[in-house]
Structures are given as structure tokens and as C-alpha cells.
N, C-alpha and C positions, 0 to 999 in steps of 0.2 A: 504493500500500500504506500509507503513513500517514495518508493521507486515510479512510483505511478504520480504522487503529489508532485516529485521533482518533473518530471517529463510534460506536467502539465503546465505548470509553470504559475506563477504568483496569479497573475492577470488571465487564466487558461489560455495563454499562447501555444503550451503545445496543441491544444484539440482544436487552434484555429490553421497549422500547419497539415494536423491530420487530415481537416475538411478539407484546406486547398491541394494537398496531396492526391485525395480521392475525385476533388471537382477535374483536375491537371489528367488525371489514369481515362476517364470518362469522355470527358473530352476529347483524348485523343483516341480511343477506340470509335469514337462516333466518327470521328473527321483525321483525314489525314493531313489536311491541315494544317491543323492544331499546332501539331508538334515540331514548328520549323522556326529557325534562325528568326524572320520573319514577324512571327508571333511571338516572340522571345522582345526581341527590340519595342515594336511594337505596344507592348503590354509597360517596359519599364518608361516609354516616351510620354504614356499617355495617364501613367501613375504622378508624374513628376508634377504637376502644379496641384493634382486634389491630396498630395502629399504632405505640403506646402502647408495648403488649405486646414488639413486633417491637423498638423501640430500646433496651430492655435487653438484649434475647435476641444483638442485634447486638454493641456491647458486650462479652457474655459471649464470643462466637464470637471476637470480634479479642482477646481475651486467650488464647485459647487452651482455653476450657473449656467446656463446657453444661451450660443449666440449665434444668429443667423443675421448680420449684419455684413459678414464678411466678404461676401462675394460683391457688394456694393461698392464696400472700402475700396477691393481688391482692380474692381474695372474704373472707378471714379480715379484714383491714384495713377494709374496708370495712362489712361486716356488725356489724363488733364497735361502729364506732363510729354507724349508723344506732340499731345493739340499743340500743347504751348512752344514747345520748342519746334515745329514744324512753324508755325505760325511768323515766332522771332526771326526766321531760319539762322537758329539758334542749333549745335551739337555739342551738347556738355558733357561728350564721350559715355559708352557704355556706363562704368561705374558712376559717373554722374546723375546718369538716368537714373539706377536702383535709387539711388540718396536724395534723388528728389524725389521719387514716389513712394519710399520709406518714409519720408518725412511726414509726405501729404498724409499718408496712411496713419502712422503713430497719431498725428494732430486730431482725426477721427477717430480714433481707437479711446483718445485719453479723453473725448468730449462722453464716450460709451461709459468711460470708467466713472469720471467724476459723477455724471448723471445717479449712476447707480451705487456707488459708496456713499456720495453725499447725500443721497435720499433714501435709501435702501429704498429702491424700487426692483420687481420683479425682472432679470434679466433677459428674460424672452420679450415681454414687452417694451421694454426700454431699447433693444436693439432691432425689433421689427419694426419700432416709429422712427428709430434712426435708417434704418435701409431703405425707408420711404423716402424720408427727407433726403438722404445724399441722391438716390437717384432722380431724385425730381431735380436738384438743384445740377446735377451733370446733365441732364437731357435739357433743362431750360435755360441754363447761362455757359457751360463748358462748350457742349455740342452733343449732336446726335448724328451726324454722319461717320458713315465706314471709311475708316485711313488705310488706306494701302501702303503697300513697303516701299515704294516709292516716294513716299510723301511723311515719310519719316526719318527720322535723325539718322544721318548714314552708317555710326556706331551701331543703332538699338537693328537696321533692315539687316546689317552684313553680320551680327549676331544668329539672325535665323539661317543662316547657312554653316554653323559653326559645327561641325563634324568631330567628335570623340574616334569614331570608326565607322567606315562607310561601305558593306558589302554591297555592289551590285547586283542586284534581281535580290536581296537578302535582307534587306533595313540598313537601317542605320541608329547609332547613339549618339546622341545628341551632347556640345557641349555642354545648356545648363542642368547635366549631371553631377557634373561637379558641385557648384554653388548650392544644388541642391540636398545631395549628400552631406556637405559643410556643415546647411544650416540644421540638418535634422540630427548628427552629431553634437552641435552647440546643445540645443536643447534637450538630450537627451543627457548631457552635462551639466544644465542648469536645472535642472528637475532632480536630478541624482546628487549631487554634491555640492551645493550652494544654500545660504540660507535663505535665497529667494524662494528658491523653488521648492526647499522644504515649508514654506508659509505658506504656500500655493495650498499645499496637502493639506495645511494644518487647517487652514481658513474651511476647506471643501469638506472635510473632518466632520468638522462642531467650531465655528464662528466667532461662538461665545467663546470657547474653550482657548480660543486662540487668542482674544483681544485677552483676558485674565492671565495669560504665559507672556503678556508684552509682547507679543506680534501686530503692527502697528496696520490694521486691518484696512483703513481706508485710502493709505499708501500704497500698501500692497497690492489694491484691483486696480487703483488706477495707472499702475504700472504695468501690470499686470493686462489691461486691455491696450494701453500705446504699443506694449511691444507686441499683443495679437493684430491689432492694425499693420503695426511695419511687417509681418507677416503676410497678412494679405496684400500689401502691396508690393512686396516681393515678388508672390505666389501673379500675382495680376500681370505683372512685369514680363515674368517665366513667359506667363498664357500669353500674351502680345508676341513676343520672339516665337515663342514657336508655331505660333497661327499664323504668323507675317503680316499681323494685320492689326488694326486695332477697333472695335467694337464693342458700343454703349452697351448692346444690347448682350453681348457674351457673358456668361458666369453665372445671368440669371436661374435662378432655378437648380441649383447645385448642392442647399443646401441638406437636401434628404441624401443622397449620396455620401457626402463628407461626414455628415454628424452617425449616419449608420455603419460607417468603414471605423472609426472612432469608437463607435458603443460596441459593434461585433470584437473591435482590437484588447474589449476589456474595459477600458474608461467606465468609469457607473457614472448613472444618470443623475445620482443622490450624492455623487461629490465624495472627494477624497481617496478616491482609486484611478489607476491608469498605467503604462507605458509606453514609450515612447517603439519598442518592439511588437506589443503589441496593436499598437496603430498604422504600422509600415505593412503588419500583416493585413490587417482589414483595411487597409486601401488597397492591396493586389489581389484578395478575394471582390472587392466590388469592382475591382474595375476586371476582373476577368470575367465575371458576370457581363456586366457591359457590354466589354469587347466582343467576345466569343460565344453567346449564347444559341448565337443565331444558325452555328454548326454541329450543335446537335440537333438542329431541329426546330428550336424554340423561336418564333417569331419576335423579330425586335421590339415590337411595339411591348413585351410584356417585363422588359428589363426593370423598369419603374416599377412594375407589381412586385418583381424578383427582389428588388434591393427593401421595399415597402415590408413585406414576409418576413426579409433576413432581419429587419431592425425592431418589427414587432416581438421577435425570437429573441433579439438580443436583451432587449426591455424586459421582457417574460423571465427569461433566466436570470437576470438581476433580483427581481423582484422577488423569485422564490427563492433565490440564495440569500435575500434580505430578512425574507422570513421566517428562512430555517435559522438562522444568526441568532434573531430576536430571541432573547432571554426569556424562559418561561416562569410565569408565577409563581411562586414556590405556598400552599397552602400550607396551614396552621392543622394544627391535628384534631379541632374542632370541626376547622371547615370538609376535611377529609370524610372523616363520621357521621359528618350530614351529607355527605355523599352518598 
């Protein structure tokens, strides 16, 4: 039995390897396909920004709150500063770009945090009137037209052709691999050995428990949301380079995706659990759903139901693991005998 507790892992990351193991076996017996170079590249190109996405969303869950604001952040940041600098015809070089739509991003993330430390307001609510607000304010003062790579900073267009490895007829990897890998490394070291990222836990924990230990609670979300903003605009950054394009209307609608690849990786809904491994898992189980469902059989249109299922399963399983936990009454030997 601990051989089995170990294999499963703190977070059940192993039984989310076993699932993808047996989705990968299935798969390719269905389709030969499947199992090519191809779909290999593929599947890690198109992990790489709801990955992004995924380690803030994790983050928000081990504190205790969610947030579907980010895919807003993540196209507003990103748009404003392709717009703007195509506009100046302005090129503040690749890393320019990121640091400018880091910023824009954080500046939004820290208005998400103050709102909700300094009010204690509900964090699904406070961040779905902010994903209204940002996108209304990008489609009616930023812009609503599709930018081409032409019509972008020559750094951020010649970025989408940045090649790690390029088999012909086979795929390719993509250079923001890297930056990507980087940044889910950082975080996986600031959640693990810092005492940021131990507050994160402790805040998502019990709240109270944590403001009475001197964890300085209303600092710590509103940090705590700037740096999931600079995330998203990261993450939105990524999405422009490797689409080659840029679009108001891209990201929308992502959230069910990201926050299910996050709850499947382990994160709990109820705050103070997660990893950063198992988040990289349940972004490569959803998006191989995604990708690939279509070869065995399964008609694209029902991928939304597929991820919809997975996330109600992952909620489910929380929930009875929450209340098998739950400490039982312990009765009095009166109350027993009137039994």
C-alpha cells in the first residue's frame, strides 16, 4: 500500500500518467496516426500557451480563489502592445515586447488583487466583471481589427519562425519552448521553496489561520494576482508569435479548458493543494483530448463535452476525498445508548 501511495503521488499525478498512458495505447490502436513524430511536436506546440495559462490558474486555485479573467488580460496585453508599437512604427525588440505586455498584464492582475483583498469580495465575481471590463475597453479604445505579421514589430513576426528543430513532412518545435519551460521551472520554485509561495498554501489552507501566523494576507493576493496577470500576458504574447497574428477576438473562451487541465493536475477547488507536475500533466491530457479525439472516431464538435465530463470528475473526486477527510463526530456514551 505505500508503494502504491508513493506511485500515486501527493497530488494523484501518478493515476493522471496512468490515464494519459492508456488515452496514448488507445489512441494509437485506433489510428495510425497517432503515433508519429508529427503528433508528438504537435501536441507539445499546442500545450505551450494553455500551459502558461494553467500556472497562474494553479496558483489562483492553491490560494483559494478562481479566476477566469485571464484570457482577457492575456489578448488585451498583448494586442495593445503589437497595436501600439505597429502604430509608432515603433520595434522595442522581442524582449521588449514581453516587458511591455508583462507590465500591461501585472497593472491588470494587481487592479484583480486589490479589488478582492481590499474588499474581500468573491473571486469568480470580481474577475468575470473585470474580463468584461478589459475586453470592452480593448475592442472600444485599443482596437478590434486582425494584425497580420506583417504589420507587426519585425522582432515579435521573425519570432514566429523561430525553429528549436524542424523535420520536414514531420513538425516542428518551436523556439518559445524554451521561455516556456523557464517560466514553469521558476514557478515550480517559487511554490516549492520561497516564502511566497508557501503563503500562497497557507492563505488557500484557512485564511484566518494564516493572517494569526503573520502572513500578511492582503499583500500577498495582491501580488499574488500582478504576477498571475504578467503571466497571462506572457502566455498572450507566446499565443500572438505562434499564431502570427494578432486577434481581439483569440483566447476567448478558454477558460473551461485551463481551469479543468489544473483541477484534473490535482489543484483543489477548496484551496491549498496543487503542483506544478501535476498541472503540466492535465494540460497534455486536455489538450490531447482536443487534438486527437477526432481519430478515434469521436467527432470534434464533442471535445467541449469531453473536457466538460473530465472536470465535473475532477470536482467529484475532490469532493469525496473532502469528505472522507472530514473528521467524524465522536458521540458521548449516553448518546450511543440512545442509539
Amino acid at each position: 500500500m505505500g508503494t502504491l501511495r508513493r506511485l500515486r503521488g501527493p497530488n494523484n499525478e501518478g493515476v493522471l500518467v496512468a490515464v494519459i498512458l492508456v488515452l496514448v495505447v488507445v489512441m494509437s490502436l485506433a489510428s495510425d496516426a497517432f503515433f508519429t513524430p508529427n503528433t508528438f511536436f504537435g501536441l507539445v506546440r499546442s500545450s505551450l500557451v494553455p500551459l502558461v495559462f494553467a500556472l497562474g490558474v494553479l496558483m489562483v486555485l492553491i490560494s483559494g480563489g478562481i479566476d477566469v479573467s485571464f484570457p482577457a488580460i492575456a489578448i488585451f496585453a498583448a494586442y495593445t502592445t503589437v497595436s501600439w508599437s505597429g502604430q509608432a512604427s515603433f520595434d522595442p525588440t522581442l524582449v521588449g515586447a514581453f516587458v511591455v505586455a508583462i507590465v500591461i498584464g501585472a497593472a491588470l492582475g494587481f487592479v484583480n488583487g486589490a479589488v478582492i483583498a481590499r474588499f474581500r469580495l468573491p473571486t469568480l465575481i470580481v474577475t468575470l466583471g473585470t474580463q468584461g471590463i478589459i475586453r470592452g475597453i480593448l475592442l472600444a479604445y485599443i482596437g478590434s481589427a486582425y494584425i497580420a505579421s506583417s504589420k507587426m514589430p519585425p522582432s515579435v513576426a521573425q519570432a514566429g519562425d523561430a525553429y528549436l528543430l524542424d523535420i520536414p513532412g514531420a513538425g516542428y518545435l518551436h523556439g518559445m519552448m524554451v521561455p516556456v519551460v523557464v517560466v514553469t521551472v521558476l514557478v515550480w520554485w517559487m511554490l516549492k521553496y520561497t516564502t511566497f509561495g508557501r503563503s500562497i498554501y497557507a492563505i488557500g489552507g484557512d485564511i484566518e489561520a494564516a493572517r494569526r501566523v503573520g502572513i500578511k494576507v492582503v499583500r500577498t493576493q495582491i501580488m499574488l494576482y500582478s504576477l498571475v496577470g504578467g503571466l497571462a500576458a506572457f502566455g498572450g504574447m507566446i499565443s500572438v508569435i505562434l499564431g502570427k497574428n494578432a486577434n481581439p477576438q483569440t483566447l476567448v473562451g478558454t477558460e473551461l479548458d485551463i481551469i479543468a487541465a489544473v483541477v484534473l493536475g490535482g489543484a483543489s477547488i477548496f484551496g491549498g493543494r496543487g503542483s506544478v507536475l501535476g498541472t503540466v500533466l492535465g494540460v497534455i491530457l486536455v489538450q490531447l483530448i482536443n487534438n486527437n479525439l477526432v481519430l478515434i472516431g469521436i467527432p470534434s464538435t464533442w471535445q467541449r463535452a469531453a473536457v466538460g465530463i473530465l472536470l465535473i470528475v475532477g470536482v467529484g473526486v475532490q469532493a469525496l476525498v473532502a469528505l472522507r477527510s472530514r473528521p467524524q463526530p465522536v458521540l458521548l456514551d449516553e448518546e450511543v445508548s440512545r442509539a
